[in-house]
C-alpha positions in Angstrom: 116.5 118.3 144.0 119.4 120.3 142.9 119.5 123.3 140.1 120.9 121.5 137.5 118.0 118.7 138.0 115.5 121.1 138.1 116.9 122.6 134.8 117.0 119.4 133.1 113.4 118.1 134.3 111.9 121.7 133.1 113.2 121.2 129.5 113.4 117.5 128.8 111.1 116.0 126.2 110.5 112.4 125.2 112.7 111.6 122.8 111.5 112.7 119.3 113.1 112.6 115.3 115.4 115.0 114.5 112.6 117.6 113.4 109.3 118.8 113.3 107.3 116.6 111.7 105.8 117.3 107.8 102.2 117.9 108.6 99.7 116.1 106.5 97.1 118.4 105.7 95.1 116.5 103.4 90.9 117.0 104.4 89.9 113.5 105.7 88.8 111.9 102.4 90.0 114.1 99.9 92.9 114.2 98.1 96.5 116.6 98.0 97.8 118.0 94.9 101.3 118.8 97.3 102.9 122.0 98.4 103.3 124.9 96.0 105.7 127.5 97.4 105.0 127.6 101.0 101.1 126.9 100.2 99.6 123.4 100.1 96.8 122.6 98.2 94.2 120.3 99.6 91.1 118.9 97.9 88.0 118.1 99.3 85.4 115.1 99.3 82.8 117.1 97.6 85.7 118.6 95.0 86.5 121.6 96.5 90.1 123.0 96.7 91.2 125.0 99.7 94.9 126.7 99.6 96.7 126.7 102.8 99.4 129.7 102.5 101.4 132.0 104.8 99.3 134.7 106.6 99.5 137.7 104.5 99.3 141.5 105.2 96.7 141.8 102.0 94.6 139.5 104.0 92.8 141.9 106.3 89.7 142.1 103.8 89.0 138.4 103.7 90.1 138.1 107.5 86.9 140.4 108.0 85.0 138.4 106.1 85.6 135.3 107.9 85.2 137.2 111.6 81.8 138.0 110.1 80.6 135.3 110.1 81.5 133.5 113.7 78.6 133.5 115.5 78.7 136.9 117.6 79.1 135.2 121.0 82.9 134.6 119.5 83.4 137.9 118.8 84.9 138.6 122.4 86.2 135.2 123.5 87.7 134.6 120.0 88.8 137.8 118.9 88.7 140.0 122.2 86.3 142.6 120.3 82.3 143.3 120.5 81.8 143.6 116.6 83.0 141.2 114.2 83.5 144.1 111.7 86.2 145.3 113.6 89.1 146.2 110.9 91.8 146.8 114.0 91.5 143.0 114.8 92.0 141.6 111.2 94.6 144.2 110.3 96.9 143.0 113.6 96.3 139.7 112.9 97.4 139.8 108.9 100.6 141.5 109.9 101.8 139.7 112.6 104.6 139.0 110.9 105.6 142.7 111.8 106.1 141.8 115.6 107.9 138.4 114.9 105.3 136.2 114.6 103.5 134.0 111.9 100.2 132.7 110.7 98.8 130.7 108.2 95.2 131.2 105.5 93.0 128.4 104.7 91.3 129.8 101.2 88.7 127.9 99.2 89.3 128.0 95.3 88.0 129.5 93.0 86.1 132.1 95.1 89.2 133.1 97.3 87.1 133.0 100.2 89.0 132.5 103.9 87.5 130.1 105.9 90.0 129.7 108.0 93.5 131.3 109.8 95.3 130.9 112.7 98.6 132.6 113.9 100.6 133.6 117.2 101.7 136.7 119.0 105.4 136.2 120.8 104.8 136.7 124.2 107.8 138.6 126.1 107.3 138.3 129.9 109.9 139.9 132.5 111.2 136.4 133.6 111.4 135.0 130.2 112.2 137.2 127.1 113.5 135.2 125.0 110.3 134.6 122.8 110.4 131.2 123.2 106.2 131.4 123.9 103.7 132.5 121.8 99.9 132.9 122.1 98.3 131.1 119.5 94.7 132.2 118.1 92.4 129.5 116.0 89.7 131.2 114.1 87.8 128.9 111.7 84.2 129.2 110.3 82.2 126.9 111.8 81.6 124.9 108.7 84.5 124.2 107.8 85.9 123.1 111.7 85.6 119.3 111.2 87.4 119.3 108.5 90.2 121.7 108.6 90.5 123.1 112.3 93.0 119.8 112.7 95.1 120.3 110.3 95.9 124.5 110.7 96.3 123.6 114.3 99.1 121.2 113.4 100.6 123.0 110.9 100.9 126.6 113.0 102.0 124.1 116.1 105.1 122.8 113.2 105.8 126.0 112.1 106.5 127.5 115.1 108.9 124.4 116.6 111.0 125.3 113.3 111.0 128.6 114.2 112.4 128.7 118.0 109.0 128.6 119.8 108.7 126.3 122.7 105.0 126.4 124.0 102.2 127.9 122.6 99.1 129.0 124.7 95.7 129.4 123.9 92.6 131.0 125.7 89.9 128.3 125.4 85.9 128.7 126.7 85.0 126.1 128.4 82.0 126.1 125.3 84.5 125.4 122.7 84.0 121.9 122.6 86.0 121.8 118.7 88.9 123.8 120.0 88.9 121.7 123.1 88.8 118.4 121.4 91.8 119.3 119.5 93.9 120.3 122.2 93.0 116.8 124.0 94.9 115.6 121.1 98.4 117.2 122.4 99.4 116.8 126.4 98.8 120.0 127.8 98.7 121.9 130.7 96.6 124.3 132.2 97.9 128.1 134.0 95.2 129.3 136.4 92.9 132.3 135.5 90.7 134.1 137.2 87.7 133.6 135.6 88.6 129.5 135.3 85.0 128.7 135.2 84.4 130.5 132.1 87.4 129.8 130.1 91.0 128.3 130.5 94.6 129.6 129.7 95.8 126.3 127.5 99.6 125.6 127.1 100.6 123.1 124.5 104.4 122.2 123.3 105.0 123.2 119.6 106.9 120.3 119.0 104.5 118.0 120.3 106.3 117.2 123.7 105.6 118.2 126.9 105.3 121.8 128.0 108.0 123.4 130.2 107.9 125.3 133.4 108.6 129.1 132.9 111.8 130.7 134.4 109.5 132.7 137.1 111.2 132.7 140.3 109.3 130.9 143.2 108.0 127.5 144.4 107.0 125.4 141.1 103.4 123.5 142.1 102.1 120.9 139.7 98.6 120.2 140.6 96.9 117.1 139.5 92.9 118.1 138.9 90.5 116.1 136.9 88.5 118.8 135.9 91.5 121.1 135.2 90.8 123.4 138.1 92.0 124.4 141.2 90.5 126.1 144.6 93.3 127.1 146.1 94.9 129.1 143.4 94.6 132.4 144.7 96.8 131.7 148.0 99.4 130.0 146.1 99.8 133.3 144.0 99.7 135.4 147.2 103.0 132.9 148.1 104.9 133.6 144.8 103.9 130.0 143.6 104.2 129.0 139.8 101.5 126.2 139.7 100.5 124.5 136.5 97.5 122.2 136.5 97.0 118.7 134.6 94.6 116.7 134.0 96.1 113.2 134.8 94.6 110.0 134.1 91.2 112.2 133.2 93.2 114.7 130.6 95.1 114.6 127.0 94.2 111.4 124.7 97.9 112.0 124.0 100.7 109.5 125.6 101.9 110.8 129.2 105.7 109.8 129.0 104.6 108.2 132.5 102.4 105.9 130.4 105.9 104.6 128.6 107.7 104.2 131.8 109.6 107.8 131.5 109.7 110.1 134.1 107.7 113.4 133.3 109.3 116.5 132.9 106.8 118.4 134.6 106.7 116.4 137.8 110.6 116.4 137.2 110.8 120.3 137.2 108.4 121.1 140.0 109.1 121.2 143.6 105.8 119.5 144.6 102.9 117.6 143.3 99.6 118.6 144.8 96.2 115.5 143.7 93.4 117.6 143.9 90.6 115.7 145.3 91.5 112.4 142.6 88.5 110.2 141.9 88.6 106.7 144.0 89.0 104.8 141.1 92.0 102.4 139.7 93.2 104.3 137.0 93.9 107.0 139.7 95.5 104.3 142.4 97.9 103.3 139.7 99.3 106.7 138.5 99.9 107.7 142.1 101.5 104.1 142.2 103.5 105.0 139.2 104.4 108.7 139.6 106.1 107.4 143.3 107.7 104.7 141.3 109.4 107.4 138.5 109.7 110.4 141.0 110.9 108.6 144.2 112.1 112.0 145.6 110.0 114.3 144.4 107.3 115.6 147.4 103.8 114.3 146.4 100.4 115.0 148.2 97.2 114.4 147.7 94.1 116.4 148.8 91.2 114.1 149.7 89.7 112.4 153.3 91.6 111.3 155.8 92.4 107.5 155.9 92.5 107.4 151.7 94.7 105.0 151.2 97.9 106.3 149.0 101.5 104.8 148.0 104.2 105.1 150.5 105.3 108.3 150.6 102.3 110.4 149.5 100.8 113.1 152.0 97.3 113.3 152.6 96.1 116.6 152.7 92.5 115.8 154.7 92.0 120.0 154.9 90.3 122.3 152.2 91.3 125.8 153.5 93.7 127.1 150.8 95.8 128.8 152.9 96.4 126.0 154.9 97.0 123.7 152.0 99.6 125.8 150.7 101.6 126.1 154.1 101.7 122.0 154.2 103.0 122.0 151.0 105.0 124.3 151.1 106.6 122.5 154.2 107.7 119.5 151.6 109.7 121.4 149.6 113.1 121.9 149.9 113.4 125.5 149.6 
């Protein structure tokens, strides 16, 4: 695979309109009275009106508020803190505006109450400082979830595709089955942590795509896992490996381009494709069928027993020692 094919398979997304779609972020049942300003203005089933506005930096009081009441296991894996009363937390968050990010307010009328924001923090790594990634936090109170955590998650998502951000990631527990089911919504991928058990590091594309491979230098390894995992992760760090794990046939309710007969970007951009351990079923059979069929050059293994029967092409790996996983596959690539 040359540079400039590598360059193109990192950034290339199905083909989309010419913008970021308007988000619809009328509560399922209830009815909008349309935008005002930059707010929108969304009624409820039970006649209720909630405001959805930008983040503001007056907000910290009714940002506390909300935090308050998230049950206080969220304290530290929503907001990184061990008292919901923090002001620090609430005061960042209402003026991330400061640092080059945004964030939006979901306020019930008349009572003004939040119950509900989310925003993102640029991130500005060594490799990549171009601010093209941000790290998106979710807060909601848990009552109102259902029925608004789908539609801020959209809107923030929009918001930053008009505004030059590429991916957004998201620290997920493995408990938060509402924030989870939304992100199975989008494709996704997952970056290794390590403390993976616990939670995961989630990257979604803002515009709605597929996410891209960072410019890290170093051996790009796209492994395949059903449960979003891998074991070897630690010795392809210790090789200067960029590995990015997705779910396959198992993951994202969202279309695969695979699944419309276009190549992927991700498989496109990496310089191997490593099946963790796939289940022996059909569904699995026929993406390795098809990902040989839309990547015929690209190096593809898959970790399992030996004698599994794969496609033409594809590598069994029949050993479970990571450090000798990542020496075959490292032998396939071309660099």
């Amino acid at each position: 695979m040359t540079a400039s094919d590598r360059q193109v398979g990192a950034r290339r997304r199905p083909a989309r309109g010419s913008g970021p779609a308007v988000v619809d972020l009328t509560v399922p049942g209830g009815e909008s009275t349309g935008p005002a300003g930059d707010s929108r203005r969304v009624v409820t089933p039970d006649g209720r009106t909630v405001v959805i506005r930008p983040l503001a930096a007056d907000d910290v009081t009714g940002l506390r508020a909300l935090y308050r009441r998230l049950p206080p296991a969220e304290w530290v894996s929503h907001l990184g803190v061990c008292d919901g009363h923090d002001r620090g937390y609430a005061r960042r968050a209402a003026t991330v505006g400061h640092r080059g990010g945004r964030g939006i307010v979901a306020q019930v009328s008349p009572e003004a109450e939040v119950v509900g924001e989310a925003h993102y923090e640029l991130i500005r790594r060594a490799e990549d400082a171009s601010g093209r990634v941000g790290e998106m936090f979710l807060i909601l109170d848990p009552e109102w979830r259902d029925r608004l955590g789908r539609r801020l998650f959209d809107a923030l998502c929009d918001d930053a595709a008009a505004h030059g951000v590429v991916d957004l990631e998201v620290t997920v527990m493995r408990s938060d089955t509402w924030l989870r089911t939304l992100l199975d919504r989008r494709a996704h991928v997952v970056l290794p942590t390590d403390d993976d058990w616990l939670s995961a590091r989630v990257v979604v594309a803002a515009d709605g795509g597929t996410p891209v491979w960072s410019a890290a230098p170093g051996r790009r390894v796209l492994v395949v896992s059903p449960d979003g995992r891998w074991h070897a992760t630690a010795a392809a760090r210790s090789a200067a490996m960029d590995v990015m794990i997705c779910a396959g046939p198992s993951g994202s309710t969202s279309h695969c381009p695979m699944d419309e007969g276009l190549p992927c970007p991700l498989v496109a951009g990496a310089d191997v494709v490593i099946v963790s351990y796939p289940p022996d079923r059909p569904a699995w059979d026929d993406w390795l069928a098809l990902v040989r069929r839309l990547h015929p050059d690209m190096p593809v293994c898959v970790e399992g027993r030996a004698g599994r029967r794969v496609p033409e092409g594809i590598v069994v790996l029949d050993v479970h020692d990571p450090d000798l996983v990542i020496r075959r596959a490292a032998g396939l690539t071309p660099r």
